[in-house]
N, C-alpha and C positions, 0 to 999 in steps of 0.2 A: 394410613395417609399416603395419597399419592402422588408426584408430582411431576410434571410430563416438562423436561428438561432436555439439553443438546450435549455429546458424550463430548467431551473435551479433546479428545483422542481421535477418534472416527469419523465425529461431527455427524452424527445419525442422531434423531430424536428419540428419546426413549421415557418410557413412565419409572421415577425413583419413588421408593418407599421411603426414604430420607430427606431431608434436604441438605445434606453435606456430602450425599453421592455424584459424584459428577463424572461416572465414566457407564457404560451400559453394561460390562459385562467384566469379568477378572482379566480377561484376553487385554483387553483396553487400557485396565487399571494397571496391571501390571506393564506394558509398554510404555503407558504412561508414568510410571516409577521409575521405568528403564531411563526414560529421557531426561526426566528432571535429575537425576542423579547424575547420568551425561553433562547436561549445562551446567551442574556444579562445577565438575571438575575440569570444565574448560573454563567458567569465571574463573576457578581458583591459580589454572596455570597462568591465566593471560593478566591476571591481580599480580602474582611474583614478577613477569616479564615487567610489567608497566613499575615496578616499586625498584628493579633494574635496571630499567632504563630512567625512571626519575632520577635517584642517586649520580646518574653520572651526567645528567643535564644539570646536576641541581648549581653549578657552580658556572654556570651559561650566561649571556646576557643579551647573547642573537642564535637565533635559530634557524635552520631552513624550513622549509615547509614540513621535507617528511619529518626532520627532530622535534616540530610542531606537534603534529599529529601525534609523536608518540609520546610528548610531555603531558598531551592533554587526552590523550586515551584513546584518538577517532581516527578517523581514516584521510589519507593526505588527499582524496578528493574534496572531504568538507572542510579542510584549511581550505583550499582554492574558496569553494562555496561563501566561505564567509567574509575571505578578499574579496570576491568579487560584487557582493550585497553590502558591502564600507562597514559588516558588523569587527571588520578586524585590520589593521593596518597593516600593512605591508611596503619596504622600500627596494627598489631596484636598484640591483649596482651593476648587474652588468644585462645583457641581451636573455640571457638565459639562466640569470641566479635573480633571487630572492629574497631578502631574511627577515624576519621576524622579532623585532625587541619584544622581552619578555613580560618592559613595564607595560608593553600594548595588549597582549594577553589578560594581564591580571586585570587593565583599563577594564575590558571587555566584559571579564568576567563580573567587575564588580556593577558596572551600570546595565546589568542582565537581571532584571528583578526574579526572584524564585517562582517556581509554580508549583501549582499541586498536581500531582500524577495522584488520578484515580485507580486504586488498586483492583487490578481486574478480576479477585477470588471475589469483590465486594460486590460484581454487577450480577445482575439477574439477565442469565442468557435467554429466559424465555422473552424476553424485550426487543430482541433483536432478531431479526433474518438473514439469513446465508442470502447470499449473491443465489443458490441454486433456486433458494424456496422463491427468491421473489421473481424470477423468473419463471417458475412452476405458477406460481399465482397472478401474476400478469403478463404472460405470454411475450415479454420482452430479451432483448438477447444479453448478454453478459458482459457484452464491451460496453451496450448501452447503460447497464448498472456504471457499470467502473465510471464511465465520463459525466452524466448525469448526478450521480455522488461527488463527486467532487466540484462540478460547479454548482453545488446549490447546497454546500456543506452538510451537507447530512450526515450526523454525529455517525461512527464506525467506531470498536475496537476487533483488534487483532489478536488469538490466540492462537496460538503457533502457527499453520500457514495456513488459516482461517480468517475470514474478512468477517463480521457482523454488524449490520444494518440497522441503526432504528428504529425500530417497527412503526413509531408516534410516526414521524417523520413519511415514512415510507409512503405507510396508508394517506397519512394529507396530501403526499403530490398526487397520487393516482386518484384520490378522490375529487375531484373536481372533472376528473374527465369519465367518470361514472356516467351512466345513460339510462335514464327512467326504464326498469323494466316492464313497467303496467303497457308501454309502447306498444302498440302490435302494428300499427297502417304506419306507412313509409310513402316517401316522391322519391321518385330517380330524375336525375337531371334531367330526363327526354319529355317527363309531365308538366318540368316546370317550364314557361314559357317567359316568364321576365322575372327580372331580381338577379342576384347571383347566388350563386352556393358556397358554400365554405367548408372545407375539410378540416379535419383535425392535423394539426402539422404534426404534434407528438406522431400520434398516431400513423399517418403518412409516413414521416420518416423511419419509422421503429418499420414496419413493412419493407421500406427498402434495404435498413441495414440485415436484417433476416434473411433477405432472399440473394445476401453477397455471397461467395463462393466462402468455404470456409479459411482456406489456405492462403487467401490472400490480404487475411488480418495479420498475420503472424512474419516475423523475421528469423532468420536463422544465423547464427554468430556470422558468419561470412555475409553474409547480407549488410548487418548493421555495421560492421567495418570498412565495406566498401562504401556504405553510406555518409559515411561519418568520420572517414576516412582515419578509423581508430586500431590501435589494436589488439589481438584479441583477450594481452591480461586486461585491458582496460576495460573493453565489454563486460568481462567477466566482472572486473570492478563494481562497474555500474550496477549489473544487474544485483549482485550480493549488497550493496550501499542502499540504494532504494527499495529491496527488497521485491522485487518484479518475478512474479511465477514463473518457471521456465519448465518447459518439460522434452521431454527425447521421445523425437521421430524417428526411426529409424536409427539412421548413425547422425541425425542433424538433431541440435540442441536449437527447440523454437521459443519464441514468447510473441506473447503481443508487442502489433504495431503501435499501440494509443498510448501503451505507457512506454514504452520508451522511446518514443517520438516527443513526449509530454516531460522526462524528465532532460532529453538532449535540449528542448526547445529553455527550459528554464537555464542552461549551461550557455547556450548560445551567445 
């Protein structure tokens, strides 16, 4: 039995004799052991922190933001986030303080109806495409994935710092802009003499975003601070919060402009 799946680790596609194999090779597997064992033991340390610092909030009944953040487990940018979306009350007492009653909290918690998280051992990765493959297979550029995904919700999960794509999904948007191969005669604008012509605007566009410089998608920590006039724990914040790809040039640490232009613009 064969079964041509994506290595959980490498993210390269490989043929399994299994169906409960999911890495390509022992190299993989075993790195892959390395890390899940890794995130254990950081759940487990950042589990005693948070049951430490429960214990000594437990007998609070105002809180600041960051005591917020550490009663409820997250990070003191999604308190701000959730002040400032009314999912969380918040009262001002002075210019520059904040507090939190704790019956607003629990408010919160309790008119938040449950959901189900889809366990992601359950999904079947051959359903989905890497940002790489659908750009290998529709000759589009990667910023363009990232923005077009998200505003046309196109289901994705994420396995460690892998994105993956709907396949259903993918194929229905580029199908429509599919083009009869039987075609073979063409008109160039200069034959036709009346009417108008009409270009594809996907198409169009996705042309001009390809042919931008590559360096001028990307920010660099000094960049987004001067921009945003932030600093730079705070960058760093953001990008470990929203989980935004970063990688080292050099001695300059860059990421894309679209996402974090996209998540400043939602803070704004």
């Amino acid at each position: 039995m064969e079964v041509k799946r994506i290595c959980q680790w490498c993210g390269k596609p490989f043929i399994a004799k299994k169906t409960t194999t999911n890495y390509c090779s022992h190299q993989c597997a075993s790195q892959g052991y390395k890390h899940r064992m890794k995130e254990r033991r950081i759940e487990l340390r950042e589990l005693q922190e948070l049951i430490e610092v429960k214990s000594k909030l437990d007998h609070q009944d105002y809180f600041t933001f960051a005591q917020a953040a550490q009663l409820m487990g997250v990070s003191r940018q999604y308190i701000y986030k959730l002040v400032k979306e009314d999912k969380l009350r918040a009262s001002r007492i002075s210019a520059r303080m904040s507090i939190i009653r704790r019956a607003d909290i629990e408010l919160m918690l309790k008119t938040r109806p449950y959901e189900r998280r889809r366990i992601k051992d359950d999904l079947d990765i051959t359903e989905y495409y890497t940002a790489e493959q659908i750009s290998e297979k529709y000759k589009v550029s990667q910023k363009w994935i990232w923005a077009y995904t998200r505003e046309n919700n196109i289901p994705k999960i994420r396995i460690r710092q892998f994105n993956y794509y709907s396949k259903k999904h993918i194929d229905a948007a580029f199908a429509k802009y599919k083009t009869d191969n039987d075609l073979t005669e063409w008109y160039t604008p200069e034959e036709i003499e009346h009417g108008q012509i009409f270009y594809s605007k996907l198409h169009f566009d996705l042309s001009k975003q390809t042919a931008e410089d590559n360096a001028s998608e990307y920010y660099t920590v000094q960049e987004a601070m001067k921009k945003y006039n932030l600093t730079r724990d705070s960058v760093y914040g953001i990008l470990q919060f929203h989980e935004i790809k970063r990688e080292k040039k050099g001695r300059f640490v860059r990421f894309l402009k679209v996402e974090f232009d996209h998540v400043m613009g939602v803070r704004k």
